[in-house]
Backbone as CSV, one residue per row, in Angstrom:
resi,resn,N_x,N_y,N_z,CA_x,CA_y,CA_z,C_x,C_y,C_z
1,UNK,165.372,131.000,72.117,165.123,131.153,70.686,164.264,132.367,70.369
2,UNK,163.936,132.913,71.065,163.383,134.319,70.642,161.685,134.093,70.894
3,UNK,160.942,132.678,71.212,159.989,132.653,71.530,159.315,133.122,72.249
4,UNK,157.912,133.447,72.664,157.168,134.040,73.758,156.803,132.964,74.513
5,UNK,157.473,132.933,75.821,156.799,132.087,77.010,155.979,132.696,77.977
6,UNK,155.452,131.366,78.746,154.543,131.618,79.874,155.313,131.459,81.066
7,UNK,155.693,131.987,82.220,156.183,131.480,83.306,155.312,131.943,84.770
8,UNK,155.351,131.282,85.811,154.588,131.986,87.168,155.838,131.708,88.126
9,UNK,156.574,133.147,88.647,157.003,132.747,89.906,156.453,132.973,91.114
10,UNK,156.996,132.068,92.272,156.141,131.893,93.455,157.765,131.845,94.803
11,UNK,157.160,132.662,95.459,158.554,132.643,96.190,157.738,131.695,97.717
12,UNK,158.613,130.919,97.843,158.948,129.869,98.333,159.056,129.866,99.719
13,UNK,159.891,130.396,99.985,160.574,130.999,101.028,161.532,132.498,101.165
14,UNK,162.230,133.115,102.228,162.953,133.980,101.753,164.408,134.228,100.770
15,UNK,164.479,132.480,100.255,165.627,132.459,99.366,165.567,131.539,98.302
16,UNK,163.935,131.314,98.043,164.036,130.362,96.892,162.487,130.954,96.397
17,UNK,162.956,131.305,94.884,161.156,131.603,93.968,161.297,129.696,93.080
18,UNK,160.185,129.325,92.941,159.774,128.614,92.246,159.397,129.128,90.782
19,UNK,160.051,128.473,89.810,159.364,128.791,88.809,158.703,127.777,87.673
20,UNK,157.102,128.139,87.398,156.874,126.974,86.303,156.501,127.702,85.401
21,UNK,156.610,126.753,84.028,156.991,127.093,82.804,155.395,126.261,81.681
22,UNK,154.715,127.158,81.383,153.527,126.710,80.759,153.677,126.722,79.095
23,UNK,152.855,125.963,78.906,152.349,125.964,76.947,151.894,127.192,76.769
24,UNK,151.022,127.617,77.143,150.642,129.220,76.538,149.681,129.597,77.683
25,UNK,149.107,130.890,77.155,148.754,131.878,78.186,147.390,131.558,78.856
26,UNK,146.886,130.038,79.114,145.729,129.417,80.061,146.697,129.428,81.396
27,UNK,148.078,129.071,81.323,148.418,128.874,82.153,147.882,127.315,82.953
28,UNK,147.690,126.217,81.821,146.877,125.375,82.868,148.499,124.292,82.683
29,UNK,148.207,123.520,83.756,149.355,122.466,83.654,150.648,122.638,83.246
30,UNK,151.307,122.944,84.446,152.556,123.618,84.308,153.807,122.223,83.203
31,UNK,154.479,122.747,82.598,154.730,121.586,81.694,156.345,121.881,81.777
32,UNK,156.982,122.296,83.176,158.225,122.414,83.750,158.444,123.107,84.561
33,UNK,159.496,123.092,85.828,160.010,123.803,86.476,161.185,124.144,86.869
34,UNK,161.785,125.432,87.460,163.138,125.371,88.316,162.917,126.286,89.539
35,UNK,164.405,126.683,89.549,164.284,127.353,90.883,165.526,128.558,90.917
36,UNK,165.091,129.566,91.356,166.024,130.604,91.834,166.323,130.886,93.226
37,UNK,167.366,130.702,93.662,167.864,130.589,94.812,169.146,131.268,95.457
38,UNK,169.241,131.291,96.875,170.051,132.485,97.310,170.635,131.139,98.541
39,UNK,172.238,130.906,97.821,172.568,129.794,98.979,174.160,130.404,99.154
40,UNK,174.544,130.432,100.373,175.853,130.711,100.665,176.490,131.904,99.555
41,UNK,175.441,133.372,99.952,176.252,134.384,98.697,175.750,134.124,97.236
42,UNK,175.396,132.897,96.718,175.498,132.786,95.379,173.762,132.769,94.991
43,UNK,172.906,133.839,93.551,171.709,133.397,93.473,172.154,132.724,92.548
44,UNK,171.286,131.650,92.229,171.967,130.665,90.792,169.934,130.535,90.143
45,UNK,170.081,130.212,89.345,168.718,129.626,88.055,168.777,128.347,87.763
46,UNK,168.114,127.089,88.837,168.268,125.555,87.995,167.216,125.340,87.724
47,UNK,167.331,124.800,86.402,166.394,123.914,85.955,166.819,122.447,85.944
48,UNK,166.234,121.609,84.904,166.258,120.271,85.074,167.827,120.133,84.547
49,UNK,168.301,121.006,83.769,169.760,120.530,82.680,170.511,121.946,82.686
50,UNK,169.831,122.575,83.737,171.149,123.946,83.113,170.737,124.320,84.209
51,UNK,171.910,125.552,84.670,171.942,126.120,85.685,172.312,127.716,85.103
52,UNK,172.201,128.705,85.730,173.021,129.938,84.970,173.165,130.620,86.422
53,UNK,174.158,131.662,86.772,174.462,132.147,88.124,174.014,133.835,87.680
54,UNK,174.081,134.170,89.052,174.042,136.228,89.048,175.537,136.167,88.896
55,UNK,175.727,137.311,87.715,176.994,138.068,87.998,176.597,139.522,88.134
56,UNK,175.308,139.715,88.198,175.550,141.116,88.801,173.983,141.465,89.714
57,UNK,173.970,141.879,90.575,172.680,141.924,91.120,172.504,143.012,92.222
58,UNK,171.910,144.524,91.869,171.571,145.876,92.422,170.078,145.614,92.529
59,UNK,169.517,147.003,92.668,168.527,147.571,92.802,167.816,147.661,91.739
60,UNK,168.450,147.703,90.535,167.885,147.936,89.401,167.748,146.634,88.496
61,UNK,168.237,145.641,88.662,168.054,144.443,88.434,169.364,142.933,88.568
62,UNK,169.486,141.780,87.884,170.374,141.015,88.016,170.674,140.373,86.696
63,UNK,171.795,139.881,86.202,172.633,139.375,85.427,172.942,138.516,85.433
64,UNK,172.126,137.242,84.769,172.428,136.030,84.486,173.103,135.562,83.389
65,UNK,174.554,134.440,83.890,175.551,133.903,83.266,175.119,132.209,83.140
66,UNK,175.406,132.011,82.259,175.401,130.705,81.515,176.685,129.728,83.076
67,UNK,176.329,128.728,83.578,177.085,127.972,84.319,177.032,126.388,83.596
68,UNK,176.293,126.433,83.430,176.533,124.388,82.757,174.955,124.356,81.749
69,UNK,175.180,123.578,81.095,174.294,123.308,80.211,173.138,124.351,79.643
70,UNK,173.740,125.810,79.486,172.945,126.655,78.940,173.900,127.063,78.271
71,UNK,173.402,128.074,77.414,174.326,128.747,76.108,173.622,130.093,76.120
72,UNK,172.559,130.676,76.492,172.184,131.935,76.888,172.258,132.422,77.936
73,UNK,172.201,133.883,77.781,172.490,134.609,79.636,170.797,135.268,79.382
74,UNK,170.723,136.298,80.517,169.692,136.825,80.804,169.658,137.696,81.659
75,UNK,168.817,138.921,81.897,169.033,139.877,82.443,167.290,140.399,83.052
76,UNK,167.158,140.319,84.164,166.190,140.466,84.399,166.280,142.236,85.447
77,UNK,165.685,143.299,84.599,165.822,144.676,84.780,164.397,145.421,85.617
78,UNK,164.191,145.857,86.592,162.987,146.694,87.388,162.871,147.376,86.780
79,UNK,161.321,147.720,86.390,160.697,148.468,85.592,160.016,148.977,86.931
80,UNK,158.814,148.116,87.315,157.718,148.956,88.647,158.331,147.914,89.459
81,UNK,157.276,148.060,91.016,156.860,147.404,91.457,156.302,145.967,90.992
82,UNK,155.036,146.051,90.228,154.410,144.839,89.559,155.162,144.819,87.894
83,UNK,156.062,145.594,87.646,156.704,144.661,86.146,158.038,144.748,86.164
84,UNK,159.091,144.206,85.077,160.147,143.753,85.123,160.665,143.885,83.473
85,UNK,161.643,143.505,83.117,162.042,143.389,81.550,162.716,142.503,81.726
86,UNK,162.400,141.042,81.178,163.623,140.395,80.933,164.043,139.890,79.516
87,UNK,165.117,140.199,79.046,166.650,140.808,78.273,167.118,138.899,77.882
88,UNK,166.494,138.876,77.113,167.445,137.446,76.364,168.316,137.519,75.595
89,UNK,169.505,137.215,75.731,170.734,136.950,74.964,171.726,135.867,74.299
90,UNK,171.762,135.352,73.129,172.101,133.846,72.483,172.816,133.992,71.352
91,UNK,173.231,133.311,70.868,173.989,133.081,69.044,172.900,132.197,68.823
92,UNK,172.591,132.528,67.094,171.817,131.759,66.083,172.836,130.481,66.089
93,UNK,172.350,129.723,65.218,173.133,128.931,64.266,173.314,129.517,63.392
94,UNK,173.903,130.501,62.623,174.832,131.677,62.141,175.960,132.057,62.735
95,UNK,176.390,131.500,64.137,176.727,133.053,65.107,176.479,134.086,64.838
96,UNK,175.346,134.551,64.900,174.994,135.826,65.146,174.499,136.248,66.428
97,UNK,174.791,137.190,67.418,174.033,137.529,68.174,172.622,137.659,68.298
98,UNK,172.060,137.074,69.358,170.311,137.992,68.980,170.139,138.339,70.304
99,UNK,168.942,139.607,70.510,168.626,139.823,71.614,166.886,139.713,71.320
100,UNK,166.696,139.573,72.828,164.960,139.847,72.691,164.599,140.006,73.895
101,UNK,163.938,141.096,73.984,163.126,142.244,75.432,161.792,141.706,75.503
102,UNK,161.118,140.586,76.861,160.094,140.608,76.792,159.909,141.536,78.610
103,UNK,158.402,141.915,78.198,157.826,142.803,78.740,156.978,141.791,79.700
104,UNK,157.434,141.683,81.287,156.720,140.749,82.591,156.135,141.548,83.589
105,UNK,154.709,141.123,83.542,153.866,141.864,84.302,153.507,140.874,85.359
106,UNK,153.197,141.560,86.647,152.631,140.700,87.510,151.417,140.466,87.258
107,UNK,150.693,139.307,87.570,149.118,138.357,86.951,148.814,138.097,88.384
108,UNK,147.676,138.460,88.206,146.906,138.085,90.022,147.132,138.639,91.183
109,UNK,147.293,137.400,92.348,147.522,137.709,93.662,149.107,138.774,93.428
């Protein structure tokens, strides 16, 4: 919806980041999670009710497709080392397209 979230990823292992999903920027009590993962060729995005897959994934970033119970894609683009752009893409209840560029910096360790 065009909102500003909180998220922390944490990589896991060499084929799975953890991700949790906070109320705002204390970051205290994570209030959801999923997971990005690299299984047999495929990275996919699950959460509790939706999943979305890579359809495209270089050097310069990856391309997330809607697979079951989502209705937005996403595009997560290399900026540095420590930041990123990720590229939200949806229909209103209008159909109208919307986009929205938030700006992800690495926090901490």
């Amino acid at each position: 919806d065009g909102e500003t979230f909180f998220e922390q990823y944490r990589f896991l292992d060499d084929s799975t980041i953890i991700v949790h999903q906070f109320a705002d920027s204390t970051f205290a009590g994570a209030t959801d999670s999923s997971r990005v993962t690299l299984r047999d060729g495929l990275v996919a995005h699950d959460g509790a009710s939706a999943r979305w897959v890579a359809t495209r994934l270089d050097s310069s970033g990856v391309d997330f497709s809607p697979h079951h119970g989502a209705v937005n894609h996403f595009t997560w683009k290399n900026v540095s080392p420590t930041a990123w752009d990720a590229t939200l893409r949806w229909t209103d209840e209008e159909g109208r397209p919307q986009t929205q560029v938030f700006a992800l910096h690495r926090f901490g360790r």
